[in-house]
C-alpha positions in Angstrom: 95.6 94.5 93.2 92.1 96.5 93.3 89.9 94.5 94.7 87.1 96.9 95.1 83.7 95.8 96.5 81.0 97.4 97.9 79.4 95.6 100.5 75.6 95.4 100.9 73.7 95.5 103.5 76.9 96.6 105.6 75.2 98.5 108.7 72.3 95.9 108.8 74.9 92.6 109.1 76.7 94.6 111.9 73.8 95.2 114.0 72.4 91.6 113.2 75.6 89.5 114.3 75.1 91.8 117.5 79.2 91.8 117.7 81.2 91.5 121.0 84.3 92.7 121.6 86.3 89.8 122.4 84.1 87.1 120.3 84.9 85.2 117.3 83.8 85.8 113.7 83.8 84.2 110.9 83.2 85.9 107.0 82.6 82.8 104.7 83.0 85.0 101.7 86.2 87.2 102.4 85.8 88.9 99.1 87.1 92.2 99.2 87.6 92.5 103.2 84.4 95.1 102.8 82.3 93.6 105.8 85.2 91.9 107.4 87.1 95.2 108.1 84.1 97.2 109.9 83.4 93.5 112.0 87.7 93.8 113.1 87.0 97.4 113.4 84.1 96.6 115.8 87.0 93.9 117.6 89.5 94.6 120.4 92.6 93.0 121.2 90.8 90.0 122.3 88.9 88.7 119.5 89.7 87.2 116.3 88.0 87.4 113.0 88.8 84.8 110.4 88.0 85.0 107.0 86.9 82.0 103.9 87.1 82.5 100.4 88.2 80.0 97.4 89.5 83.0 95.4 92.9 83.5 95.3 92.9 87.0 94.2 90.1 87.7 97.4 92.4 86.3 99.7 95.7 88.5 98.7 93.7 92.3 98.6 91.8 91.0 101.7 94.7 90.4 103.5 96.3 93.5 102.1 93.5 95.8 103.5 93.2 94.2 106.4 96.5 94.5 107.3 96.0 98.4 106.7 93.8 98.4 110.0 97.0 97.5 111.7 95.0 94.6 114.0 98.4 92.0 114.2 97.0 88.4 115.1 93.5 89.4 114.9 92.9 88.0 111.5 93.3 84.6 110.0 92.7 84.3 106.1 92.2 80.7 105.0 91.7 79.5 101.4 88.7 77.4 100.4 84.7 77.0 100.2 83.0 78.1 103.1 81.1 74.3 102.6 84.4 72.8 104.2 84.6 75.4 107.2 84.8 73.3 109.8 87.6 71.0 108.0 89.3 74.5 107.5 89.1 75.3 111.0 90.5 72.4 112.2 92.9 72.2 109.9 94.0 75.6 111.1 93.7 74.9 114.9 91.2 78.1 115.3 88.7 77.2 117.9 85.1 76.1 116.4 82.9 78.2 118.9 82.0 81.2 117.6 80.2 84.1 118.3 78.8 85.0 114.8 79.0 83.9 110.9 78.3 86.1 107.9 77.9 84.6 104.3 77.5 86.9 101.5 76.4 84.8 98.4 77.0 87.8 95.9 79.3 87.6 93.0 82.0 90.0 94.2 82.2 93.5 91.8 85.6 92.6 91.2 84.7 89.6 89.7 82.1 91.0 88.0 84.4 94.1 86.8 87.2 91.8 85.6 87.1 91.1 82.3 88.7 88.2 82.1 87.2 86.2 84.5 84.2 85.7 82.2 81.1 86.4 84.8 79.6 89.0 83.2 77.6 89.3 80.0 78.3 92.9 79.3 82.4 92.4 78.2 83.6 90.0 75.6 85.9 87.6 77.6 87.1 84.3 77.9 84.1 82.0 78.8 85.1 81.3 82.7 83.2 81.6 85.2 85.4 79.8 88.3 85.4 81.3 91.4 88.7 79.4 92.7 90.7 79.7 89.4 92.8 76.2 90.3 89.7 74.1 89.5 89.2 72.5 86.1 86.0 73.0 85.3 84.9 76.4 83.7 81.8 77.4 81.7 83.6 76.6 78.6 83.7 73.3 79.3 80.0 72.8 80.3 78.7 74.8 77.4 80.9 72.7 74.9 80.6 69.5 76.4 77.3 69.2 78.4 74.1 67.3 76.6 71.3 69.4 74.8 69.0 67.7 78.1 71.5 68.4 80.5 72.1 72.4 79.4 68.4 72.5 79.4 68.3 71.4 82.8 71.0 73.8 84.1 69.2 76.8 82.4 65.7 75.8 83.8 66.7 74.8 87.2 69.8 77.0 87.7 68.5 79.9 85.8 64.9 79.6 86.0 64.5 80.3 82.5 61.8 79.7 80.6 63.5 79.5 77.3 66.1 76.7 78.6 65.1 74.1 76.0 65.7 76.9 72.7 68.8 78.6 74.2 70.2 74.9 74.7 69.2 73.5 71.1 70.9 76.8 69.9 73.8 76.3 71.9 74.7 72.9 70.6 73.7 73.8 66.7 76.5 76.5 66.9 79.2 74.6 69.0 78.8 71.9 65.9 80.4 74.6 63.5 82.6 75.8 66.1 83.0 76.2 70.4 81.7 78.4 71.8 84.7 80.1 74.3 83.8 83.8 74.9 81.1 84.9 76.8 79.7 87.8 73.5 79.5 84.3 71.8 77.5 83.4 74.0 75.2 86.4 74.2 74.3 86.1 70.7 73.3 82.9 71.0 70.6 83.9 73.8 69.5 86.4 71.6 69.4 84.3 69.1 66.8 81.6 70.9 64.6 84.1 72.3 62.2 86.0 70.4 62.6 90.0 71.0 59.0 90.5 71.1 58.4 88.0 73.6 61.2 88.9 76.1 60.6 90.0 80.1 59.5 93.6 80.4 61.7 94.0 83.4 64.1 95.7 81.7 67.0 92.8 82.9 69.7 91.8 80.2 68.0 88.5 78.1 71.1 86.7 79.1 71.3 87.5 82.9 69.7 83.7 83.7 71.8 82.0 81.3 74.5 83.7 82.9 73.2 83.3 86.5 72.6 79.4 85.9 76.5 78.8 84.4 77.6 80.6 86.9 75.8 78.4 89.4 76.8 75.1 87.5 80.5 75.7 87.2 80.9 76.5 91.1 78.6 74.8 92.6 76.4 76.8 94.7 73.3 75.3 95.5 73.6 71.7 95.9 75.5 71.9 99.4 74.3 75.0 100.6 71.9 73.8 103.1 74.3 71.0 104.5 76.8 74.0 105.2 74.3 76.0 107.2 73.8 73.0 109.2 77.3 72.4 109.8 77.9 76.8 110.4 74.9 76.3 112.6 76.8 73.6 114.8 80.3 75.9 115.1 78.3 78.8 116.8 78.4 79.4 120.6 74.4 79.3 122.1 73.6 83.2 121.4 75.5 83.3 118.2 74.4 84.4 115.5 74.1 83.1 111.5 73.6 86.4 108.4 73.3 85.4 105.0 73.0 87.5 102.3 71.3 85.7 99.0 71.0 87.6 95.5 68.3 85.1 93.9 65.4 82.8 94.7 66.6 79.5 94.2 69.1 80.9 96.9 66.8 82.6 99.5 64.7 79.5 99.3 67.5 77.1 100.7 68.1 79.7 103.7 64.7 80.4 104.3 63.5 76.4 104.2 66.6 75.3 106.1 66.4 77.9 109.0 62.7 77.3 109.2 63.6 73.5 109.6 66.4 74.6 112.2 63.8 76.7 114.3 60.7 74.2 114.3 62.1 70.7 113.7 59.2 69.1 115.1 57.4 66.1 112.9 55.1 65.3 114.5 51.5 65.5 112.7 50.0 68.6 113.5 46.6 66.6 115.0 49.2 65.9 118.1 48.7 67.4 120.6 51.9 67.4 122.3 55.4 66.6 120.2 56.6 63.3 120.9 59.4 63.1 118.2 61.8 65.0 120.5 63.5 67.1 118.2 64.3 70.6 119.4 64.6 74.4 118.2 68.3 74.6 117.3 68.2 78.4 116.1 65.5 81.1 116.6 64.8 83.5 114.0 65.8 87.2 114.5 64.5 88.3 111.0 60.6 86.9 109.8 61.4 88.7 106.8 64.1 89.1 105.2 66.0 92.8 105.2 66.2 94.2 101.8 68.3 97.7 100.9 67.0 100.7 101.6 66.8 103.9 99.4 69.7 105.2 100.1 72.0 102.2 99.7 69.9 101.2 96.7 71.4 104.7 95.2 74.4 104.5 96.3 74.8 100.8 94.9 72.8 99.7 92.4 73.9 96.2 92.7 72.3 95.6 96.2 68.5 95.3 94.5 68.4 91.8 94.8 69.9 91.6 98.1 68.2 89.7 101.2 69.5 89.4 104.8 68.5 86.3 106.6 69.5 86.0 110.3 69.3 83.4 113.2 70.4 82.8 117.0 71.8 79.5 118.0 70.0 78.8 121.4 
């Protein structure tokens, strides 16, 4: 199976997780093995990398290239949502002190560059949208069944588009005369609700939020993210370290809110002048800012524009 996938930021989540030969790391998103190889790589004979992802197909050409590095023992693949990682960890009797986490929020490019998995709005294809393939919901099914108020809500919450309320009045006047299953269907229904003159300038795709906030919908992605950095947060070692990669906002706003929380916890009012709540730094922050691609991998891979490296140190 090609599973190809560029990794972004690769050198940049290497230097941050800071990696030790004999320590134990955790990829959330296996996806295509790209970061999880050059971590093993970076590995000996002591440590142990084990890698999360919900996608089937991620899990079998992970494994595959993995394998390739001829590193026997020194990777565990386990299928599910990085939100249930320490329930998978348990469940697989791996030891839940680590030495360094890496999420990578990205859509991988092979499930962008597979047709038939319905996430992109540049191929006609079967309105999909799962990440793990064995659940039942797919975007089909929310487009076709969700409320005018509640597609609205998706689109301006998920999306952050402005034109939620057309595109979702559009949406249910065409799904009366028939569904709407493939994802061209659904781009000429965008282009349908907004008006061309009034469209970004930015150059993006007029359907790249509607997509973005399906996409979002159908897996699940926000809603538990920060309970799951909590919980990553509580399965590192003090002195390991937490890198997340996050392709939008609404994204980057969760990480950047919940590390913030996890590095200054205090609530007590500012006018005291001493803290008397008791709550203590959990994490320090290694990057103020996040890291964004530089020229060179911005050439190279086009895809890593949006990209935004987030990274804290459990004390």
């Amino acid at each position: 199976m090609d599973f190809h996938h560029l990794p972004v930021l690769l050198n940049e989540c290497l230097d941050g997780l800071d990696i030790k030969p004999t320590g134990v790391y955790l990829d959330c998103t296996l996806g295509g093995a790209g970061h999880s190889s050059e971590i093993l790589k970076r590995l000996n004979a002591g440590g142990t990398l084990v890698g999360i992802d919900r996608d089937a197909d991620a899990i079998e050409a992970a494994t595959a290239r993995i394998e390739a590095l001829r590193a026997p023992g020194r990777f565990v693949p386990l299928r599910g949502n990085f939100h249930d990682a320490p329930a998978l960890l348990e469940e697989a009797k791996i030891d839940r002190s680590l030495d360094g986490i890496l999420i990578d929020l990205g859509v991988s490019s092979h499930q962008l560059d597979v047709r038939e998995r319905g996430f992109s709005y540049h191929d006609d294809a079967p309105l999909d949208m799962r990440m793990d393939r064995s659940q039942p919901l797919s975007a089909r099914d929310i487009v076709n069944g969700a409320s005018e108020d509640e597609l609205n809500r998706i689109l301006r919450d998920y999306g952050e588009e402005k034109w939620a309320r057309q595109i979702a009045r559009v949406i249910c006047d065409r799904r009366k005369q028939t569904p709407v299953e493939t994802t061209s269907q659904l781009v000429d229904i965008v282009d349908a609700a907004i008006p061309k003159k009034l469209r970004q300038g930015d150059g993006s795709h007029p359907a790249r939020r509607t997509f973005q906030a399906l996409r979002i919908a159908v897996n699940d992605e926000l809603d538990p993210l920060e309970p799951a950095l909590r919980a990553l947060v509580g399965l590192l070692k003090p002195g390991g370290r937490l890198c997340v990669i996050t392709f939008h906002s609404l994204e980057d706003r969760i990480v950047k809110n919940t590390f913030r929380s996890l590095a200054d916890p205090c609530t007590c009012p500012k006018s005291f002048p001493v803290c008397v709540c008791g709550k203590k730094p959990v994490v320090k922050p290694i990057t103020r800012k996040p890291i964004t691609a530089s020229p060179e991998e911005l050439a190279q891979n086009p895809r890593s524009r949006s990209a935004s490296l987030r990274i804290v140190e459990k004390l």
